[in-house]
N, C-alpha and C positions, 0 to 999 in steps of 0.2 A: 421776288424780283430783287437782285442785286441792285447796290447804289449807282453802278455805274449805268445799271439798264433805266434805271429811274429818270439820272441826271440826264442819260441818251435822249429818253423820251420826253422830257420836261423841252429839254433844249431843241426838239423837233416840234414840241407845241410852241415856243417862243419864234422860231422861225417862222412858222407860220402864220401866227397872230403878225409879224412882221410884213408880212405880207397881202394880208387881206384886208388891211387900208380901215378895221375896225379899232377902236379904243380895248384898252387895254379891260376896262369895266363891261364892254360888251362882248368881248372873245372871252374872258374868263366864265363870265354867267352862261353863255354858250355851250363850252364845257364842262359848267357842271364843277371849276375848280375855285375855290377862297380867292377872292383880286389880290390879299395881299402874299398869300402863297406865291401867287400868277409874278407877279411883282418884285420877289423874291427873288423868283428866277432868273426874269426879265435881267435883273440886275448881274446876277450871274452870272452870265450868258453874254451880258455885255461886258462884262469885266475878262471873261475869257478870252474875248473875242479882243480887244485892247491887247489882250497877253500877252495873244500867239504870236508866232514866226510866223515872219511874210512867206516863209515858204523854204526848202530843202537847196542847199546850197552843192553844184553841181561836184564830183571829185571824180579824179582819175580812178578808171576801174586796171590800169594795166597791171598790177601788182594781183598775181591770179591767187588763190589761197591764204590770201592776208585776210585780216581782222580788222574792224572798226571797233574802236572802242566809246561807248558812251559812257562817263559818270556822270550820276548824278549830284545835285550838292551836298547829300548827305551821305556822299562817297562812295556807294554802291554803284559797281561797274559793270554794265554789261555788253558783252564780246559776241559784234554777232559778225558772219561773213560777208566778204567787201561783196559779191554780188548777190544780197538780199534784195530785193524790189525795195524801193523808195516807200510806200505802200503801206507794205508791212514791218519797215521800221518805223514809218510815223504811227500806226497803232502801237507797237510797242512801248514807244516815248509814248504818247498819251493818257495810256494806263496802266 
Protein backbone atom coordinates (compact mmCIF):
# COMPACT_ATOMS: atom_id res chain seq x y z
CA UNK A 1 0.00 0.00 0.00
CA UNK A 2 1.40 3.44 -1.01
CA UNK A 3 1.32 6.44 1.66
CA UNK A 4 -1.07 8.15 -0.18
CA UNK A 5 -3.48 5.01 -0.08
CA UNK A 6 -2.71 4.56 3.67
CA UNK A 7 -3.30 8.40 4.50
CA UNK A 8 -6.57 7.93 1.87
CA UNK A 9 -7.82 5.23 4.21
CA UNK A 10 -6.73 6.54 7.62
CA UNK A 11 -8.71 9.85 6.69
CA UNK A 12 -11.80 7.75 5.56
CA UNK A 13 -11.59 5.99 9.06
CA UNK A 14 -11.29 9.50 10.77
CA UNK A 15 -14.39 10.57 8.85
CA UNK A 16 -16.22 8.08 10.00
CA UNK A 17 -15.47 7.75 13.59
CA UNK A 18 -16.66 11.49 12.94
CA UNK A 19 -19.65 10.40 12.46
CA UNK A 20 -20.91 7.74 14.53
CA UNK A 21 -21.16 9.91 17.59
CA UNK A 22 -18.42 7.25 19.29
CA UNK A 23 -15.22 8.32 21.38
CA UNK A 24 -12.33 8.28 19.82
CA UNK A 25 -11.18 5.18 22.55
CA UNK A 26 -14.19 3.37 21.41
CA UNK A 27 -14.10 3.56 17.45
CA UNK A 28 -10.28 2.88 17.72
CA UNK A 29 -10.71 -0.49 19.80
CA UNK A 30 -13.51 -1.24 17.27
CA UNK A 31 -11.13 -1.26 14.75
CA UNK A 32 -8.69 -2.98 16.02
CA UNK A 33 -6.17 0.44 15.63
CA UNK A 34 -3.57 1.99 18.62
CA UNK A 35 -5.89 5.35 20.07
CA UNK A 36 -2.83 7.00 19.78
CA UNK A 37 -2.20 6.01 16.07
CA UNK A 38 -6.12 6.81 15.76
CA UNK A 39 -5.30 10.14 17.36
CA UNK A 40 -2.57 10.84 15.28
CA UNK A 41 -4.62 11.01 12.40
CA UNK A 42 -7.41 12.52 13.86
CA UNK A 43 -5.11 15.36 14.21
CA UNK A 44 -4.02 15.10 10.66
CA UNK A 45 -6.99 15.14 9.12
CA UNK A 46 -7.99 18.06 11.02
CA UNK A 47 -5.05 20.08 10.26
CA UNK A 48 -5.76 19.30 6.56
CA UNK A 49 -9.04 20.02 6.70
CA UNK A 50 -8.14 23.70 8.36
CA UNK A 51 -5.57 23.93 5.25
CA UNK A 52 -7.76 23.39 2.50
CA UNK A 53 -9.26 25.76 0.02
CA UNK A 54 -12.79 26.58 0.25
CA UNK A 55 -12.96 25.55 -2.93
CA UNK A 56 -11.98 26.08 -7.10
CA UNK A 57 -12.22 29.56 -7.98
CA UNK A 58 -14.44 29.98 -11.20
CA UNK A 59 -12.22 31.31 -14.74
CA UNK A 60 -13.02 32.04 -18.14
CA UNK A 61 -12.87 29.10 -20.34
CA UNK A 62 -13.10 31.33 -23.69
CA UNK A 63 -9.42 31.41 -24.51
CA UNK A 64 -9.63 27.57 -26.45
CA UNK A 65 -6.11 25.91 -26.37
CA UNK A 66 -4.45 27.90 -23.64
CA UNK A 67 -2.82 26.47 -20.61
CA UNK A 68 -3.14 27.03 -16.90
CA UNK A 69 -0.38 26.93 -15.23
CA UNK A 70 0.08 25.91 -11.54
CA UNK A 71 3.54 26.43 -9.41
CA UNK A 72 4.11 25.17 -6.84
CA UNK A 73 6.35 26.86 -3.88
CA UNK A 74 9.01 24.89 -4.55
CA UNK A 75 8.83 26.06 -8.04
CA UNK A 76 7.78 23.13 -9.90
CA UNK A 77 5.21 23.99 -12.59
CA UNK A 78 2.69 22.28 -14.06
CA UNK A 79 0.87 23.06 -17.40
CA UNK A 80 -2.17 21.34 -17.79
CA UNK A 81 -5.23 22.48 -20.54
CA UNK A 82 -7.71 25.37 -19.74
CA UNK A 83 -10.50 22.76 -20.26
CA UNK A 84 -9.29 19.96 -17.90
CA UNK A 85 -12.40 18.99 -15.46
CA UNK A 86 -12.17 20.97 -12.08
CA UNK A 87 -12.04 17.29 -10.74
CA UNK A 88 -9.20 16.20 -12.04
CA UNK A 89 -7.07 19.26 -11.42
CA UNK A 90 -7.96 19.09 -7.92
CA UNK A 91 -6.44 15.49 -7.63
CA UNK A 92 -3.52 16.61 -9.41
CA UNK A 93 -2.90 19.51 -6.84
CA UNK A 94 -3.54 17.12 -3.99
CA UNK A 95 -1.06 14.57 -4.84
Amino acid sequence: MTRAEHRKNMYDLVEEWKNSGQSQKEFSRQHQINLYTFRYWAGKYNNQQQNAPEGFISFDQGASGADICVRYPNGVELYVPMYLPCATLQKLIKF
